[in-house]
C-alpha positions as CSV (number, residue, x, y, z in Angstrom):
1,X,119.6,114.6,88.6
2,X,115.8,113.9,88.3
3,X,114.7,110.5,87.3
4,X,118.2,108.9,88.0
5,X,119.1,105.3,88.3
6,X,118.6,105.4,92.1
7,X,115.1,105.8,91.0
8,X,114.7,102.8,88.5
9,X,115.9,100.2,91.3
10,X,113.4,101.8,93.5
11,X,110.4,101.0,91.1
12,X,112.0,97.4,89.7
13,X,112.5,96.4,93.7
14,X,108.8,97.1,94.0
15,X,108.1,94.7,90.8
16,X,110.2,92.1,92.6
17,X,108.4,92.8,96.1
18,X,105.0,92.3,94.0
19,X,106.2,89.1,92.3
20,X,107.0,87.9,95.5
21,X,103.9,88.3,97.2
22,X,101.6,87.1,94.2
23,X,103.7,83.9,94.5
24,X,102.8,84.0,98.6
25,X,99.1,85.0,97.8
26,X,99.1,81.9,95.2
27,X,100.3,79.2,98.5
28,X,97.9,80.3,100.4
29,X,94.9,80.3,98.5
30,X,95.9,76.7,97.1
31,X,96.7,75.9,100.6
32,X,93.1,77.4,102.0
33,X,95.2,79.5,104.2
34,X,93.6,82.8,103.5
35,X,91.0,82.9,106.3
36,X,93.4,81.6,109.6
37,X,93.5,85.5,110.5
38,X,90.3,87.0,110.7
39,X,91.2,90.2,112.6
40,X,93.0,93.0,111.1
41,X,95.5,95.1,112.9
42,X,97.8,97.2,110.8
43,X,100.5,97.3,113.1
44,X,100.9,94.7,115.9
45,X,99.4,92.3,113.3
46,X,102.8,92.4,111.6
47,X,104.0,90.5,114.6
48,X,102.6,86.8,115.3
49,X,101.8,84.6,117.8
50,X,105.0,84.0,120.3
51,X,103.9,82.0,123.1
52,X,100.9,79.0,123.6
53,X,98.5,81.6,125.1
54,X,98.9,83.6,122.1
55,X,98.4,80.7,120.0
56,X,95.7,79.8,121.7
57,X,93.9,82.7,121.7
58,X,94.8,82.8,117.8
59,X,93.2,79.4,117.0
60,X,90.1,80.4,119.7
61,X,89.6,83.6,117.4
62,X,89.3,81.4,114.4
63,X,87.4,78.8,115.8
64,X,84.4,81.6,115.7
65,X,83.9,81.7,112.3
66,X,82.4,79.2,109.3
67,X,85.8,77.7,108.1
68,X,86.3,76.0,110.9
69,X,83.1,75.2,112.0
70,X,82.3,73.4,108.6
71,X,85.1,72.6,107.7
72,X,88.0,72.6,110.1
73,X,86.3,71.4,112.8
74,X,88.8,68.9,113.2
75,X,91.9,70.6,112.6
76,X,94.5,70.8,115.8
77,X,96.6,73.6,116.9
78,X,99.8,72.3,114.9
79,X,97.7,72.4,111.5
80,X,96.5,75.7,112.5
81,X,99.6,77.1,112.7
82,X,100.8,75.7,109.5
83,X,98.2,78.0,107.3
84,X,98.3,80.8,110.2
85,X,101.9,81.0,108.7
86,X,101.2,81.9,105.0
87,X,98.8,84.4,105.7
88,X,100.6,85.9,108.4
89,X,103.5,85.9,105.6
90,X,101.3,87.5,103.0
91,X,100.2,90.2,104.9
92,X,103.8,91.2,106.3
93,X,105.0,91.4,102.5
94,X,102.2,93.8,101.6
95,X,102.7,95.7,104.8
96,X,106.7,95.9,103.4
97,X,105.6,96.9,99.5
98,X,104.0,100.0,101.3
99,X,106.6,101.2,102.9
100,X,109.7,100.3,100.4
101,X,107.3,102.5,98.0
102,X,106.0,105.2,100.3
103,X,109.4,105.5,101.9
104,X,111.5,106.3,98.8
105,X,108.8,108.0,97.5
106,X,108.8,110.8,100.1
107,X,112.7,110.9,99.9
108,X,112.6,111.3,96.5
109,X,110.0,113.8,96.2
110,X,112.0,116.1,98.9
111,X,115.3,115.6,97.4
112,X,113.8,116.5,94.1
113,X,114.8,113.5,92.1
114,X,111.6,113.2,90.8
115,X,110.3,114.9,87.4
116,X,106.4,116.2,87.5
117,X,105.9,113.5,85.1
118,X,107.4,110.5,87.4
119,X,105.6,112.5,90.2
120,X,102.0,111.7,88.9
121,X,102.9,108.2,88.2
122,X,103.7,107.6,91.5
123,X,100.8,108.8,93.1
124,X,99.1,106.3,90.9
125,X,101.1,104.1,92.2
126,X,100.4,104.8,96.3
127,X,96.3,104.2,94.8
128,X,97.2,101.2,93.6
129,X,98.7,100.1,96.1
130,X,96.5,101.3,98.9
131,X,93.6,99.9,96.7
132,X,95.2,96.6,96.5
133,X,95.4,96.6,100.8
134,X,91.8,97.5,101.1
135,X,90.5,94.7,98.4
136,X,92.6,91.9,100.3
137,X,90.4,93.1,103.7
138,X,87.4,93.2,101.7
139,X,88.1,89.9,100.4
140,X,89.1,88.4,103.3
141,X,85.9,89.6,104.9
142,X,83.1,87.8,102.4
143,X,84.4,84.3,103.9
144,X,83.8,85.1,107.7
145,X,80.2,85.7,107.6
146,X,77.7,82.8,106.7
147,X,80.3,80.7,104.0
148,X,83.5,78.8,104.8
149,X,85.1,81.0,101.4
150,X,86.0,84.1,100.0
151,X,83.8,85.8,97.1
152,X,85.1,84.7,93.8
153,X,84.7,87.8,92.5
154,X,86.5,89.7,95.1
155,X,89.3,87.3,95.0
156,X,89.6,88.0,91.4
157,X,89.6,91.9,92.1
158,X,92.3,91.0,94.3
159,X,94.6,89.4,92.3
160,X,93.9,91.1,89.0
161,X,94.5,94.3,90.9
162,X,97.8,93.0,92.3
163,X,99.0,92.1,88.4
164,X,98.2,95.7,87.2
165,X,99.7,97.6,89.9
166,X,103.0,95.4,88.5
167,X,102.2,95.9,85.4
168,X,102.0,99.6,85.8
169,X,104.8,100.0,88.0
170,X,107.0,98.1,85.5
171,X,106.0,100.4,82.7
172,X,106.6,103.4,84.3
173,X,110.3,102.0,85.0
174,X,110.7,101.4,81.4
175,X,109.8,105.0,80.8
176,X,112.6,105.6,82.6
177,X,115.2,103.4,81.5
178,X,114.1,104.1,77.8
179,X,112.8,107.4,77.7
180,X,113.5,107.8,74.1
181,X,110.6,105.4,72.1
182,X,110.0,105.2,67.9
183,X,107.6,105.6,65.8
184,X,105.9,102.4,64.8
185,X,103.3,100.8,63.1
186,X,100.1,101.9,64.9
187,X,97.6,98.8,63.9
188,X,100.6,96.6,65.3
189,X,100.9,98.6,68.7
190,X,97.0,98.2,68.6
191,X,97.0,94.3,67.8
192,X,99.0,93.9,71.2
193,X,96.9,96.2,73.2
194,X,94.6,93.6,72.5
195,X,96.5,90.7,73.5
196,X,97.0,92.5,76.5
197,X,93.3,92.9,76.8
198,X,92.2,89.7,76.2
199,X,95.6,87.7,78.7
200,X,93.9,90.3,81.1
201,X,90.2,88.7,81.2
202,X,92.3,85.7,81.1
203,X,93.7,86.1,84.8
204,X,90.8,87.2,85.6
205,X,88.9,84.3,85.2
206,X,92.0,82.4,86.2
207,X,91.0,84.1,89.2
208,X,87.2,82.8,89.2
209,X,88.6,79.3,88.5
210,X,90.9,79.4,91.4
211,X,88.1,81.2,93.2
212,X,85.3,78.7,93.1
213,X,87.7,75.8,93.2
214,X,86.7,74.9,89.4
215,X,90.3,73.2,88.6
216,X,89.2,70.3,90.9
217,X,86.4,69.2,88.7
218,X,86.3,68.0,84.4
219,X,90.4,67.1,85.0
220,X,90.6,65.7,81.5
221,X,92.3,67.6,78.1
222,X,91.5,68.2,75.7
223,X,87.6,67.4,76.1
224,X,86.2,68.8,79.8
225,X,84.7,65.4,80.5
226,X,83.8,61.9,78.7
227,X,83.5,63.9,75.4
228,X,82.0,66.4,76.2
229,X,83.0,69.8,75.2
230,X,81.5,71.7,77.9
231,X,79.0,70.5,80.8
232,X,77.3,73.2,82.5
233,X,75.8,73.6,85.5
234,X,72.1,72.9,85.8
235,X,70.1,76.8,85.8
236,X,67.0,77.4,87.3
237,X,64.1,79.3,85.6
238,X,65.1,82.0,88.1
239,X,69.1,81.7,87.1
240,X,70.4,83.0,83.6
241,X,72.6,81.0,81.5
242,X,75.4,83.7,81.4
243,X,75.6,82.8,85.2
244,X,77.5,79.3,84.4
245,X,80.2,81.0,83.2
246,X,80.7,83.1,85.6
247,X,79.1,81.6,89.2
248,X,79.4,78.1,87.7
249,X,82.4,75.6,88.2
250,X,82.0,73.9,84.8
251,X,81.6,77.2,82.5
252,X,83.9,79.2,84.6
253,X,86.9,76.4,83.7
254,X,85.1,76.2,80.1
255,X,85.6,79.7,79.4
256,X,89.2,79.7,80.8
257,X,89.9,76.8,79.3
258,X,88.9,78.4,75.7
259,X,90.2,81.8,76.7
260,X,93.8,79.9,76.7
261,X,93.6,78.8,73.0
262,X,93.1,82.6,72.3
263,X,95.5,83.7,74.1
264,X,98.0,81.8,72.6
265,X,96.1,82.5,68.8
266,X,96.7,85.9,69.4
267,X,100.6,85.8,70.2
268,X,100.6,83.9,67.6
269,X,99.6,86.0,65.1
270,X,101.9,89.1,66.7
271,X,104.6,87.1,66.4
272,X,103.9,86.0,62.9
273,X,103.1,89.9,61.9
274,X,106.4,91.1,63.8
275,X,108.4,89.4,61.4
276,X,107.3,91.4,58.5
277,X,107.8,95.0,60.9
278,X,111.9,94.7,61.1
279,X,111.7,94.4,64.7
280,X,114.8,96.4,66.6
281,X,116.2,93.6,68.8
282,X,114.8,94.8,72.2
283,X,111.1,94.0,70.5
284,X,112.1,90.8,69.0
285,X,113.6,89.8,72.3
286,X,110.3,90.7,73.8
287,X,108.2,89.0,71.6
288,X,110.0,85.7,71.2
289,X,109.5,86.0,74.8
290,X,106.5,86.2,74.9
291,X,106.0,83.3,72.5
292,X,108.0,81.2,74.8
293,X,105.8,82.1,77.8
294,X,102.4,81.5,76.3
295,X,103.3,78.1,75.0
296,X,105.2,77.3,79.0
297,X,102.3,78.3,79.7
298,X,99.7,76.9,78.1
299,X,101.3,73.4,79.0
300,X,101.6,74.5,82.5
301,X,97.7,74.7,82.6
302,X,97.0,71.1,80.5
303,X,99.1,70.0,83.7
304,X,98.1,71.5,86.5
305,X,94.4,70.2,85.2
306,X,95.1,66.8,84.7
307,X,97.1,66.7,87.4
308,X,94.3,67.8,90.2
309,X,95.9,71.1,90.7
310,X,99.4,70.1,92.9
311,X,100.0,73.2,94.9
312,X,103.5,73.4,93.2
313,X,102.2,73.2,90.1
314,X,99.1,75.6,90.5
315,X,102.0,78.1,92.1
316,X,104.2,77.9,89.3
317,X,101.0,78.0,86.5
318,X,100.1,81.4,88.6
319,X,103.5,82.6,88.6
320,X,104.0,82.0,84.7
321,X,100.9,84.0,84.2
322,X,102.8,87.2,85.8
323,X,106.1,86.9,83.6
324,X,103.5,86.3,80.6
325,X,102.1,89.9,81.5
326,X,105.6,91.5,82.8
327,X,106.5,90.2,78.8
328,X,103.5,91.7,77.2
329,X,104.0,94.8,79.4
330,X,107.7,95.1,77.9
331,X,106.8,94.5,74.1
332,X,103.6,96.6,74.1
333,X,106.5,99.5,75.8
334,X,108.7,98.7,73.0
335,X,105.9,99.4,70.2
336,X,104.8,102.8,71.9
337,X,105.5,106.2,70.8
């Protein structure tokens, strides 16, 4: 039987493998972890340190590059080990979410359990995937030349890459488990396309915020700072104005900030219209979902803010932000054809 159950638990334990590891990825960028390993080795990287000389050697390697020479240059072994340990972590979990797809995959695809359909999907997937490897190296790789930090750009390829691949690879498990979809009202399958557009360019600049470090800085709410609505960083003649809010601190967290009260405008208003679309219950489900999330949410970042971004609290803000897509994913399914 093609397209069996066996197959659905295969792609949901890859959305589960992917939750995990955009949870991981969140500790160790709040934790400044990201840049403890600065070689690369596919496979005896996936084993660490076990003795002092290989700890030494380890801390030696990193020693070589700008975090620790401007920034760590104090840091001992011990510490050194503790942010060694959740990158080391991150990289085994991606090194396990290609092989718990690839694997299967290959079975699957020889047993013939797969249909043509499910086939090209999954090779979407494996690009995905395999893109999502190659943007972690080339992130990693910006912060060990001249600059104790990654690019905040190629961070936010990065993560926004990781949320689509789930994204995706959820959807194409809810073609499977409900192949059969309705007709519905097309401007209201259209109106959450583009609340899925819009919490998109949301994590992304989530992503430049966390990126640039711009939660540390205008930790007041509902106004950025003293009364202000929005202080930006001083421009050259040289530098645009567009470049605050996207290279600067202060317009990078003004435009998330603002982005948020969209955001949770626009779920909003599809919740508001669903009401008047005799919802089946799987899409009310989703979307009272969904309006539970945004507004968890929303608080979660007033929080985190104020708060000076606790790593606990920036974890779990980053987390929400993935079931807030994983529930936008499932009601946009549920209005498709």
């Amino acid at each position: 039987m093609k397209d069996n159950k066996k197959v659905i638990y295969w792609l949901l334990t890859g959305c589960v493998l992917i939750f995990i590891m955009v949870i991981v990825g969140g500790i160790t960028r709040l934790t400044h972890s990201g840049l403890s390993i600065s070689n690369y080795k596919l496979i005896s990287g996936t084993i660490p340190p076990t003795n002092a000389m290989q700890w030494n050697e380890a801390f030696d390697l990193y020693k070589q590059y700008p975090e620790y020479q401007k920034l760590n240059y104090n840091m001992t072994l011990d510490e050194f080990k503790d942010i060694y340990f959740w990158e080391w972590i991150h990289r085994v979990i991606g090194r396990v979410i290609g092989l718990v797809f690839l694997l299967p995959f290959l079975y699957f695809l020889a047993t013939k359990q797969l249909t043509k359909a499910t086939i090209k999907k999954c090779v979407i997937l494996l690009f995905m995937g395999s893109f999502q490897g190659f943007l972690g190296w080339y992130m990693v790789k910006s912060g060990l030349v001249d600059r104790p930090d990654v690019s905040h750009y190629r961070l936010a390829m990065h993560l926004t890459t990781a949320f689509l691949t789930f994204a995706y690879t959820f959807w194409v498990a809810l073609d499977l488990i409900y192949p059969s979809k309705k007709q519905i009202n097309t401007s209201f399958r259209n109106l959450v396309r583009v609340g899925l557009v819009i919490l998109v360019i949301q994590i992304i600049w989530g992503a430049f915020v966390a990126g640039l470090d711009a939660g540390w800085i205008h930790n007041h709410w509902p106004l950025m700072n003293d009364g202000e609505l929005i202080h930006t960083t001083v421009t050259t003649e040289q530098e645009p104005l567009y470049k605050n809010f996207i290279e600067g601190k202060s317009g990078v967290q003004f435009v998330h900030r603002y982005l948020a009260y969209l955001v949770v405008g626009c779920i909003g208003l599809i919740w508001f219209k669903a009401r008047k679309n005799t919802p089946t219950l799987l899409q009310k489900r989703g979307i009272n979902v969904l309006l539970i999330l945004v507004g968890v949410q929303f608080v979660l970042g007033v929080l985190t803010l104020v708060l000076f971004v606790p790593v606990w609290l920036g974890v779990l803000h980053q987390v929400t932000a993935f079931l807030l897509l994983a529930s936008m994913t499932f009601t946009l399914h549920r209005y498709s054809k």
